[in-house]
C-alpha positions in Angstrom: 306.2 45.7 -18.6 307.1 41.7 -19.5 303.3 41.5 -19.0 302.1 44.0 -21.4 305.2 42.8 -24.2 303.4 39.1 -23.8 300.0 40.6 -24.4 301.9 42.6 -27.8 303.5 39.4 -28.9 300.4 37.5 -28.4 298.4 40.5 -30.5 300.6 40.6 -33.1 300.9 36.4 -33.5 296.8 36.6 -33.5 297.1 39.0 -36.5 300.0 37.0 -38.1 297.8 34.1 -38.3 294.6 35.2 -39.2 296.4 37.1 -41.7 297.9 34.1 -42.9 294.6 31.8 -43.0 293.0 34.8 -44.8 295.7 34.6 -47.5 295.3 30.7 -47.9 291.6 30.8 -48.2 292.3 33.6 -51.0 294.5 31.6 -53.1 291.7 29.0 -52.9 289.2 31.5 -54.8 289.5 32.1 -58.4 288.0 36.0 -59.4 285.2 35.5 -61.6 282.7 38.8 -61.6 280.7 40.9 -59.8 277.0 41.0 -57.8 274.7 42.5 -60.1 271.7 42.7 -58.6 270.0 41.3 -55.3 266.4 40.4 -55.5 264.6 40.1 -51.9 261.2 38.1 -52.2 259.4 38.7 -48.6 256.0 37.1 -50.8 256.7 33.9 -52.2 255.2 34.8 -55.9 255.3 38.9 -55.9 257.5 40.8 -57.9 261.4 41.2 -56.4 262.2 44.0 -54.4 265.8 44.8 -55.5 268.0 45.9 -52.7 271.9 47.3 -52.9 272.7 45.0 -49.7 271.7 42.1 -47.6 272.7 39.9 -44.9 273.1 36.0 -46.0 271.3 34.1 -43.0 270.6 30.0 -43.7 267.2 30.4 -44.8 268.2 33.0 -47.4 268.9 37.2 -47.9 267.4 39.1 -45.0 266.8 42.7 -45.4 265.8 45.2 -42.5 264.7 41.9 -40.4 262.8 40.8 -42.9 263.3 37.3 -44.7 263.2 36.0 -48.1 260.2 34.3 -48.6 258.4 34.7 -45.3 255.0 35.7 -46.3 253.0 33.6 -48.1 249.5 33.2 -50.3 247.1 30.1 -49.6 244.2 28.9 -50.5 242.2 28.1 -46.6 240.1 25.8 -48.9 242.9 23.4 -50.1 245.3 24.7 -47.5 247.7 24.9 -50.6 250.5 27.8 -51.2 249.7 29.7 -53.9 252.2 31.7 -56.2 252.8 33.0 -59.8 252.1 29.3 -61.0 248.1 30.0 -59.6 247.9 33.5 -60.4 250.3 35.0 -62.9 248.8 38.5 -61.9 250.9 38.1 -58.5 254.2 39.5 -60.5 252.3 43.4 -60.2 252.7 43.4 -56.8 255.7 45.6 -55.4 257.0 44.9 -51.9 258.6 47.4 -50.0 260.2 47.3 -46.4 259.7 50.2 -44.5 261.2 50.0 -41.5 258.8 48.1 -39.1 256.6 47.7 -42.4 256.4 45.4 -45.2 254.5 47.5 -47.7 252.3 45.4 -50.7 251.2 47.5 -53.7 249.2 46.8 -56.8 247.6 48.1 -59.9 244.0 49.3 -58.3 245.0 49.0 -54.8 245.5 51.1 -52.1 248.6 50.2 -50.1 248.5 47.0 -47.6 250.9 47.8 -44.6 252.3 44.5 -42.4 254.1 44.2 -39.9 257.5 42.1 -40.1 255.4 39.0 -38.6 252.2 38.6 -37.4 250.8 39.3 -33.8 251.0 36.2 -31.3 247.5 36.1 -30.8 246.5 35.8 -34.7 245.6 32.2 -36.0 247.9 29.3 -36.6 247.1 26.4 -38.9 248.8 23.6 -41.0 249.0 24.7 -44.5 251.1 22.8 -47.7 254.1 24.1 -49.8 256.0 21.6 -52.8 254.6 18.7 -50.8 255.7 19.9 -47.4 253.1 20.5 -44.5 253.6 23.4 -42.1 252.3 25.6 -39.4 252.1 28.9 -40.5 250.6 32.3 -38.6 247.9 34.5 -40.6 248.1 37.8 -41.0 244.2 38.0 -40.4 241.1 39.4 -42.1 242.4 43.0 -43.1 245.5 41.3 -45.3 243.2 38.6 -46.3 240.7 40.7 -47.8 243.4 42.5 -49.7 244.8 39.6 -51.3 241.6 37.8 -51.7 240.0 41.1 -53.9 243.1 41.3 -56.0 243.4 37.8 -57.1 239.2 37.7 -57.3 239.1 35.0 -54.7 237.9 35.0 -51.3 239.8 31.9 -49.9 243.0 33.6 -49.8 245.0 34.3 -46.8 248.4 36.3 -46.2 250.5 34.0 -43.9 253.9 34.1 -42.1 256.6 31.2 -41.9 257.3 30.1 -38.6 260.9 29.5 -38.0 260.3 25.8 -35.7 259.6 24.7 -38.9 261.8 22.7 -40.0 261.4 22.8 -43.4 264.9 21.2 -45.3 266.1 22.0 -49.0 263.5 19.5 -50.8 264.7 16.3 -51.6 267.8 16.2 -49.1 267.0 12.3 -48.2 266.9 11.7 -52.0 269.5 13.6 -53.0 271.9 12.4 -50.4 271.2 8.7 -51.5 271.9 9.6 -55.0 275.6 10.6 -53.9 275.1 14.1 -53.9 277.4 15.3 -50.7 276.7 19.1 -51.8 273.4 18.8 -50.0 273.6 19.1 -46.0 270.8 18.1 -43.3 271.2 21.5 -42.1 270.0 23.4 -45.2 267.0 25.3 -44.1 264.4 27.0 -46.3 261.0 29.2 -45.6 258.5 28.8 -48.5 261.2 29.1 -51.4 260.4 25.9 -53.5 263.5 24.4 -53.6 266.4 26.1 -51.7 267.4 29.0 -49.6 269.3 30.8 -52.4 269.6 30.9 -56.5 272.8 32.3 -57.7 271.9 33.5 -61.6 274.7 34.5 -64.6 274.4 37.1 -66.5 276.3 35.6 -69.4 274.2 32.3 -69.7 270.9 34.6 -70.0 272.6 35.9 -72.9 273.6 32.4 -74.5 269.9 32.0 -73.7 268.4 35.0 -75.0 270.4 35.0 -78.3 268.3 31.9 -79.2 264.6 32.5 -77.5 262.3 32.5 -80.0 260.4 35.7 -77.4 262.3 38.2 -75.2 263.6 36.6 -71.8 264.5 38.2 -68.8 266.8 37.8 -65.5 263.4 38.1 -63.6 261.7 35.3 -65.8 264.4 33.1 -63.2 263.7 35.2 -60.5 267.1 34.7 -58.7 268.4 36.2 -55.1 272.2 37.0 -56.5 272.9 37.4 -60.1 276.5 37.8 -60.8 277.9 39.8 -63.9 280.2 36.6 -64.6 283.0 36.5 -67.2 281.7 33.2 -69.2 278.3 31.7 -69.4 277.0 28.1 -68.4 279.9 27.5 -65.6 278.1 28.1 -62.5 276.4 24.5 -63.6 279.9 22.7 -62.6 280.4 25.0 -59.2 280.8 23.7 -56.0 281.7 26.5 -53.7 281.8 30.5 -54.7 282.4 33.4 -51.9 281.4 37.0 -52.0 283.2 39.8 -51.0 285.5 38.8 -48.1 284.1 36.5 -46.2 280.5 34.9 -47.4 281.2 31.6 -48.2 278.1 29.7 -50.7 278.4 25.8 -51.0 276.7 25.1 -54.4 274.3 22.4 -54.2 272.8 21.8 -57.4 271.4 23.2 -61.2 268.5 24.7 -60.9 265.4 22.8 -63.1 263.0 25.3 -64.2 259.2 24.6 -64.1 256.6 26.7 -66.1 256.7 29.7 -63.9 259.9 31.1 -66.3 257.3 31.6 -69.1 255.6 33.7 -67.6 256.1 37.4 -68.7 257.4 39.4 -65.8 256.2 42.6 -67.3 252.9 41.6 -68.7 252.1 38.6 -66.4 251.4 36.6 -69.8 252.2 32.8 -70.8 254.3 32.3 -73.3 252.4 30.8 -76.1 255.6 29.0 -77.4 256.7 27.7 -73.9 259.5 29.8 -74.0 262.4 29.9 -72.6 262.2 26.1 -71.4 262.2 25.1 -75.1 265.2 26.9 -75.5 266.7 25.9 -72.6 266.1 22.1 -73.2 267.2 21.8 -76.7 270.3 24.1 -76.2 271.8 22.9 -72.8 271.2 19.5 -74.4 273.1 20.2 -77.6 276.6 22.3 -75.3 275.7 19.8 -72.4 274.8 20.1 -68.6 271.4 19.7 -67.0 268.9 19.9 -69.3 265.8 22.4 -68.8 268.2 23.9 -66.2 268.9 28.0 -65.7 271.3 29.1 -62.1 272.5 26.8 -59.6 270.8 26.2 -55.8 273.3 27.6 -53.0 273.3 27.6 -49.6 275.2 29.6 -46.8 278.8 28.3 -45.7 280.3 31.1 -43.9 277.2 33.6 -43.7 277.3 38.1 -44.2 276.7 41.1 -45.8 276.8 41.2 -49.3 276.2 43.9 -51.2 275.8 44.8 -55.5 279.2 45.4 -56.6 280.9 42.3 -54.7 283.6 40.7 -56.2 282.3 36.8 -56.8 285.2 34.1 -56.6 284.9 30.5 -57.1 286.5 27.5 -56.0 289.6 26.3 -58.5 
């Protein structure tokens, strides 16, 4: 009997506590919106594959087993990635994951089915993303002659990250001399450009869009999380948000947007005005912040599940 009242007290000061930590943490955490949408990008340049949940791993939102921005376009020529920057056309293809399956459609094209990763036995070669050199797997000829007849070139391969890489958020060695302490030698990415996850406002595409000379959308940004927020521009000043109960973001930086944001979603067309970066540069410049810059860089503190409808809370 004293055995089994220890074991009850012991239970219920367990419960106490993390009850107590839990409230702590809370009062840390300012409410601030909602998740929105989720975008999952398992082809580093294809159209987003909206989800209504995902699990937050360090190298980004992983959905069914499958990672953000796992698969990947290059050129065996160059030995260069290859995205929407190369071939605008890439935004009409639709990825699904289908159980086993990752699933590529496109205007024309009969449906390419892949599995998660490629076998074992299939090549491996060194191949470049945003200055970084890495071993990748290909998907072999089948995929390759998929890609290679949409995109009208015949260099083109479909390959797989491999996760010895160890690829780290660009810039951490730079960054980290600058003073920037948000940025961690153990932020991981795949083939994403910069980081393992992009956090986008609703609000500031609004700011934004009042003042675009052409339409803008959310997927002109292609972010992972976008978050129906209550004011626009503050996730530039961010250092820490959390999700739902317990997935913790450390916010490492405004994102700088490259040409990739003019290009239409929808109609895969440039804008012939630049648009939005000319927006973005004059206004941000004029109400202050980073200039050129759209959503803030993020990665995983205290990975999870989110899912769309999440509460968002940042740091006071």
């Amino acid at each position: 009997m004293e055995t089994f009242l220890a074991l009850v007290a012991v239970g219920s000061w367990k419960y106490l506590a993390a009850s107590w930590i839990r409230r702590k943490i809370e009062q840390r955490f300012q409410y601030f919106g909602t998740v929105s949408c989720l975008n999952l990008y398992p082809v580093k340049g294809c159209h987003a594959t909206r989800v209504k949940k995902a699990k937050c791993g360090p190298r980004g939102l992983e959905v069914g087993g499958v990672m953000d921005r796992c698969i990947m376009v290059v050129d065996r020529q160059t030995g260069i990635g290859q995205y929407m920057r190369h071939f605008p056309k890439m935004t009409f293809i639709n990825i699904t994951v289908e159980g086993e399956s990752v699933v590529l459609d496109a205007p024309g094209m009969e449906s390419l089915i892949l599995p998660h990763s490629p076998d074992r036995n299939c090549t491996k070669f060194l191949c470049e993303i945003h200055a970084c050199k890495l071993l990748v797997r290909d998907f072999g000829d089948k995929a390759s002659a998929w890609i290679g007849k949409y995109l009208g070139n015949d260099n083109l391969r479909l390959v797989y990250f491999l996760e010895n890489n160890n690829r780290l958020t660009i810039e951490t060695e730079n960054n980290r001399r600058q003073g920037n302490i948000q940025i961690s030698q153990e932020d991981k990415i795949s083939f994403s450009c910069v980081s393992s996850y992009l956090l986008g406002n609703e609000r500031t595409l609004e700011e934004i869009s009042r003042r675009t000379t052409e339409p803008v959308k959310m997927d002109n940004f292609r972010p992972n999380i976008v978050i129906d927020g209550l004011r626009p521009f503050e996730e530039d000043t961010w250092s820490q948000i959390r999700i739902g109960e317990d997935t913790i973001f450390r916010c490492q930086e405004p994102c700088k947007r490259c040409m990739v944001t003019t290009i239409d979603p929808v109609t895969a067309e440039r804008s012939q005005r630049n648009e939005p970066l000319k927006t973005l540069k004059t206004y941000k410049e004029e109400v202050g912040g980073v200039p050129t810059s759209f959503g803030v860089y993020a990665a995983v503190e205290s990975g999870g599940e989110i899912h769309v409808g999440d509460q968002v809370y940042v740091l006071k």
